[in-house]
C-alpha positions, 0 to 999 in steps of 0.5 A, a space after each residue: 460472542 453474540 454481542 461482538 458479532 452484533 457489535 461489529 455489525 453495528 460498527 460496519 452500518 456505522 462505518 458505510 453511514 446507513 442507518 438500521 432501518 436501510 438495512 433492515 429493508 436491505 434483508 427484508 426485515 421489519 426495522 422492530 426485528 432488526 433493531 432486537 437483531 442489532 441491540 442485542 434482543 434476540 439471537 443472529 441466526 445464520 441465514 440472517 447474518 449472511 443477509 446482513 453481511 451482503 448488504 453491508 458489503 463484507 463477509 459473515 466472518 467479518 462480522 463474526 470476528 471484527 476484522 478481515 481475515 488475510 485469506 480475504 486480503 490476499 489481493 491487496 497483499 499481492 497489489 502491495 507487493 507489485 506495487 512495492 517491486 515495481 518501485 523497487 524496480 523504479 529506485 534500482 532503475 534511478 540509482 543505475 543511472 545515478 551510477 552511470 552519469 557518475 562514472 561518466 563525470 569520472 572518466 571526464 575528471 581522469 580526462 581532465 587530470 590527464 591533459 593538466 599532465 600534459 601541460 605540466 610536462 609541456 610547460 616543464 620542458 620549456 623551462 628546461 629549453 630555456 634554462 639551457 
């Protein structure tokens, strides 16, 4: 378990591009200590691994188990889900006017429909006017 901490300490340094000396000055340790810290060399004691994880910017559980836990992403789970019922909102939204400008062209249709009833009722009655 040692080694997969220390393995995903070095991913995490890697990942922000600092190199082992930045976080040795950052936890106030010689780079000779921090490298045995990093390689593998000697044992991670615990106050040092929360040094380690503040100057990395994360937690000492993401360096223990390699991964944020989703306690720790609980806001961006509930920025997602804002973010998902606010565009949820916005296609209901959207669609609600779709529907609405549709039922308008439909009535202006059955307007349409309506007086083309009227002209053929007109029309047939001047034929039957002149016919007789």
């Amino acid at each position: 378990m040692d080694r997969d901490i220390k393995q995903h300490i070095s991913n995490k340094r890697k990942e922000l591009s600092l190199t082992q000396k930045d976080v040795a000055q950052k936890i106030g340790i010689s780079l000779k200590s921090y490298r045995a810290l990093e390689t593998g060399k000697t044992q991670i004691l615990n106050k040092k691994i929360s040094k380690i994880a503040e100057s990395l910017g994360t937690s000492p559980v993401e360096l223990v188990l390699g991964y944020k836990p989703s306690s720790e992403n609980k806001n961006q789970l509930e920025e997602l889900e804002a973010n998902y019922k606010n565009n949820l909102d916005d296609i209901k939204k959207m669609y609600e006017e779709q529907i609405s400008r549709l039922e308008d062209k439909i009535n202006d249709l059955y307007q349409i429909i309506e007086q083309q009833k009227e002209l053929i009722l007109t029309k047939d009655q001047i034929i039957n006017f002149l016919k007789s």
